[in-house]
C-alpha positions in Angstrom: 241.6 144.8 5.0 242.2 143.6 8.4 244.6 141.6 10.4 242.0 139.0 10.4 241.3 136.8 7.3 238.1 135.9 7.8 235.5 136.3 10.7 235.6 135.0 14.2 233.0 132.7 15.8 232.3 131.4 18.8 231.5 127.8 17.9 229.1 126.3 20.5 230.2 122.2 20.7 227.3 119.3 21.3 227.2 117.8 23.8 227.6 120.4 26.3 228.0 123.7 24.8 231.4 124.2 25.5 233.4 127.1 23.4 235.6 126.9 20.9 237.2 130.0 19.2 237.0 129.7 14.6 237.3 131.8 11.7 235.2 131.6 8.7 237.3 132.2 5.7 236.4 134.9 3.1 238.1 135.5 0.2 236.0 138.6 -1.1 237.4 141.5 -0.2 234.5 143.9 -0.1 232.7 140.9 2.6 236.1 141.1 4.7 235.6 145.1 4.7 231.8 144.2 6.1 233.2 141.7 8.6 235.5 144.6 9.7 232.8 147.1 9.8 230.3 144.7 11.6 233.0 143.8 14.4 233.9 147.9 14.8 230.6 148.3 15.6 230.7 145.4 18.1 228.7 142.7 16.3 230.0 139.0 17.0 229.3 135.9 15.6 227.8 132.3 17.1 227.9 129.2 15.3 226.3 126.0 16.8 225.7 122.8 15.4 222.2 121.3 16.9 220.7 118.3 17.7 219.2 118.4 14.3 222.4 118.0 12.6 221.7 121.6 11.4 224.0 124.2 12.5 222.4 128.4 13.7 224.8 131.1 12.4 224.0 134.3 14.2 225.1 137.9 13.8 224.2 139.8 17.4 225.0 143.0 19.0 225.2 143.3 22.3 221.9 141.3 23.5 220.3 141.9 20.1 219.9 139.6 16.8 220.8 140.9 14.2 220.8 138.0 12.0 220.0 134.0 12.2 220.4 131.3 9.7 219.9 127.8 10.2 221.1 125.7 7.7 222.2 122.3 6.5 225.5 122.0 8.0 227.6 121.1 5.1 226.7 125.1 3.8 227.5 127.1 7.0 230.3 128.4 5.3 228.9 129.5 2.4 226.2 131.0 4.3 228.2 133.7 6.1 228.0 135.9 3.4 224.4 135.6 3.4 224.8 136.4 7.9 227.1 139.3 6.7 224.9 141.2 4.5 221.8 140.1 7.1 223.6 141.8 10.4 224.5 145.3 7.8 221.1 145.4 6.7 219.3 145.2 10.3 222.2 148.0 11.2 220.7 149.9 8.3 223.1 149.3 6.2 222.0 149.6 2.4 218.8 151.5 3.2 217.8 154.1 0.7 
């Protein structure tokens, strides 16, 4: 397991899009050992809330998506799991 409890965002503020720095907890193992893996191979992680009230999770590497999720707000936690297994799969991750 890493240093790191969790993964690092940058978190993209309304009204201006200034940065913050904040971790998404995870408390499975094996997803901390994907975080890990994903942020070896220099993927990083945006989080911004929109106008909408929604908030767009994304997985990228270097100028490439890797992953996006838009969802409700109240579940962008519980989504990153969902980002996680996204980003590893577009990496080839899991393919046969």
């Amino acid at each position: 397991m890493s240093d790191l409890a969790g993964v690092p965002f940058t978190q993209y503020m309304l009204p201006d899009g200034r940065r913050r720095s904040a971790v998404a907890p995870l408390d499975d193992p094996e997803l901390q050992a994907l975080a890990d893996e994903l942020m070896r191979k220099g993927v990083h992680f945006d989080a911004e809330i929109l106008r909408t009230g929604e908030v767009s999770l994304t997985a990228e590497l270097r100028e490439d998506v890797l992953s996006i999720l838009v969802i409700p707000q109240d579940r962008a936690l519980a989504a990153v799991p969902q980002l996680l297994r996204d980003a590893a799969w577009a990496l080839g991750y899991g393919h046969d």
